[in-house]
C-alpha positions in Angstrom: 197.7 150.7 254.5 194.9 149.4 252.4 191.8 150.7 254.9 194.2 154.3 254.6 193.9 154.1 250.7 190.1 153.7 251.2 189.5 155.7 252.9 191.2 158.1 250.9 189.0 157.2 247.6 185.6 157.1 249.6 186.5 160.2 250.9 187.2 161.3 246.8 184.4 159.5 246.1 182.0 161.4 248.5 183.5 164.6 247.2 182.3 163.5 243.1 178.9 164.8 243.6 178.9 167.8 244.5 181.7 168.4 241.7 179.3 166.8 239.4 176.1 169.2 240.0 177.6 171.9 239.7 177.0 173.3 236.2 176.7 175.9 233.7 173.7 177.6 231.6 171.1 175.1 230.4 169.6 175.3 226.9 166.6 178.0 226.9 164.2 177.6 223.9 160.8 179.8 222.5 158.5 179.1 220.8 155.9 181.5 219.7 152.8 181.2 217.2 150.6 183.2 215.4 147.4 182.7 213.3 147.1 185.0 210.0 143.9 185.2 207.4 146.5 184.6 204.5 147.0 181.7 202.6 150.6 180.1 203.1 151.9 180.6 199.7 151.6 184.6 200.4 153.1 184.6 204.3 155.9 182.6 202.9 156.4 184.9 200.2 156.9 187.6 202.9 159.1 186.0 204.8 160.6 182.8 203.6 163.5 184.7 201.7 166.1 184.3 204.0 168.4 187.2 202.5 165.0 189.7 203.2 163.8 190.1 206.5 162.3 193.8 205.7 159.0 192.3 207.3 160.5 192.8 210.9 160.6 196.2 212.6 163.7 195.8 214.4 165.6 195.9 211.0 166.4 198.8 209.1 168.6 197.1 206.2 170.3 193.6 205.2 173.1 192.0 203.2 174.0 188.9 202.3 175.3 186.3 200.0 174.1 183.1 198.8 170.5 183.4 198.6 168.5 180.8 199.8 171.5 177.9 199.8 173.0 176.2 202.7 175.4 178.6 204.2 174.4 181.6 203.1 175.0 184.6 205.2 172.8 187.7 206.1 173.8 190.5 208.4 171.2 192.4 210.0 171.4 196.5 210.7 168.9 197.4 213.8 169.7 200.8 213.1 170.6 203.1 210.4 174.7 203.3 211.8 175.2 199.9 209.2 178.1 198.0 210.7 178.8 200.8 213.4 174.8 200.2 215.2 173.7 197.2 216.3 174.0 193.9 213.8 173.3 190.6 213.9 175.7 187.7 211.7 173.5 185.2 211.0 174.2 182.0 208.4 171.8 179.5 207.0 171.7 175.7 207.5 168.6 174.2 206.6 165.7 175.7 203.9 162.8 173.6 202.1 160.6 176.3 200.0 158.5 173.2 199.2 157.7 172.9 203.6 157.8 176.9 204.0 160.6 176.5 206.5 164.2 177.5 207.2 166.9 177.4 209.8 169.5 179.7 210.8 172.1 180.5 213.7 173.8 183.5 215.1 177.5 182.8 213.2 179.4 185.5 215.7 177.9 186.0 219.4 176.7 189.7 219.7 175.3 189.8 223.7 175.0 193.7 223.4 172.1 193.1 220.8 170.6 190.1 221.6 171.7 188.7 224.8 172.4 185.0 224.2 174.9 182.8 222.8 174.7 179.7 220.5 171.7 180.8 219.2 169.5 179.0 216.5 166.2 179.8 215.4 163.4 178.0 213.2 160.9 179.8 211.2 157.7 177.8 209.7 154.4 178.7 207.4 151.9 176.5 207.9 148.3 176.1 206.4 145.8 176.5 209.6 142.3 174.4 210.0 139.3 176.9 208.4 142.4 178.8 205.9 144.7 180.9 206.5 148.2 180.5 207.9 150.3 179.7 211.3 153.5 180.8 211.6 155.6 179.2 214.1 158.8 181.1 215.4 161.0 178.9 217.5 164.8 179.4 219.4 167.1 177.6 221.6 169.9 179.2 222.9 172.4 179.6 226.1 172.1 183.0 228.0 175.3 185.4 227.5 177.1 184.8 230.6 178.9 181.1 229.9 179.6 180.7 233.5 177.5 181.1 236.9 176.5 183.6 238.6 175.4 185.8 235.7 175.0 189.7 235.6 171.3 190.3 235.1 171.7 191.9 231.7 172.8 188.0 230.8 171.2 186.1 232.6 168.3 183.3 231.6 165.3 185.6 232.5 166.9 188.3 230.1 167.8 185.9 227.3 164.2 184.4 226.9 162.3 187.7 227.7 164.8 189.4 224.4 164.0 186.3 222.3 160.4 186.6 223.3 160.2 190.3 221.9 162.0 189.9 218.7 159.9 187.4 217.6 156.3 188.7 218.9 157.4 192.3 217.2 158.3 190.0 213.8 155.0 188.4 214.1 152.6 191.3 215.1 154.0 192.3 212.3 152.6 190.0 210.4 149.7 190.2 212.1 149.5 193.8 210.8 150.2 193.2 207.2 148.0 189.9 206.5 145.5 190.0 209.2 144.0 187.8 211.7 141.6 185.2 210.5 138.0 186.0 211.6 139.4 189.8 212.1 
């Protein structure tokens, strides 16, 4: 009996691995920079009010509550249908005015807008070497499809390609409004 019931658990044993590979989504982050002729006080004017983000293109209108505290909320309209287009529920955890950055996340998953889940972003004004500014857009997230096997519309390649273009449109927009150093 006993070389039976070892059998039986090497056999289990054997089986573990295969089991224990097999995983979900991994975490996906971007980071994207950009170099701008204005000083930081001014970028971060621009864009370091987390209830205002009518630098960006892709938005047409925000609300929100809260201002710039710990937990305030901001929704984001990407077209002029308010709630009934595309929007994006964001909320606020982390904000220093005095280090020109702030932190947010995605509070309910929207995949038909942006395709990703458990989303959280970082944006930073920075002085740069010579004057000027960087501005330093980072994400991590999941893709929208939780489980294997994703459609294409939610897969990893789509997540980070979306991410990608929101924030290079935000920052060539930036680009357009303050200018590139030497430009």
């Amino acid at each position: 009996m006993r070389r039976r019931e070892f059998l039986i658990l090497a056999g289990a044993a054997l089986a573990l691995p295969s089991v224990a590979l097999a995983h979900g989504p991994s975490r996906q982050k971007v980071t994207l920079t950009t170099e701008l002729a204005a000083e930081p006080a001014d970028v971060w004017a621009a864009v370091g009010d987390f209830q205002d983000m009518s630098w960006h293109p892709a938005v047409i209108s925000s609300t929100g509550e809260n201002g710039n505290e710990i937990d305030a909320t901001r929704d984001l309209y990407l077209s002029d249908k308010g709630a009934e287009g595309p929007l994006l529920k964001e909320v606020l955890y982390k904000y220093s005015a005095d280090k020109m950055t702030y932190s947010y996340r995605i509070r309910e998953d929207n995949v038909e807008v942006l395709p990703v889940t458990n989303y959280s972003s970082h944006l930073t004004v920075k002085p740069r070497d010579g004057g000027g500014s960087i501005v330093e857009w980072r994400g991590a997230f999941y893709r929208g499809y939780p489980n294997n096997d994703p459609p294409p519309e939610l897969n990893d390649e789509t997540a980070i390609a979306a991410v990608t273009d929101v924030y290079q449109a935000g920052l060539d927009a930036l680009v357009e409004k303050f200018g590139a150093p030497g430009a």
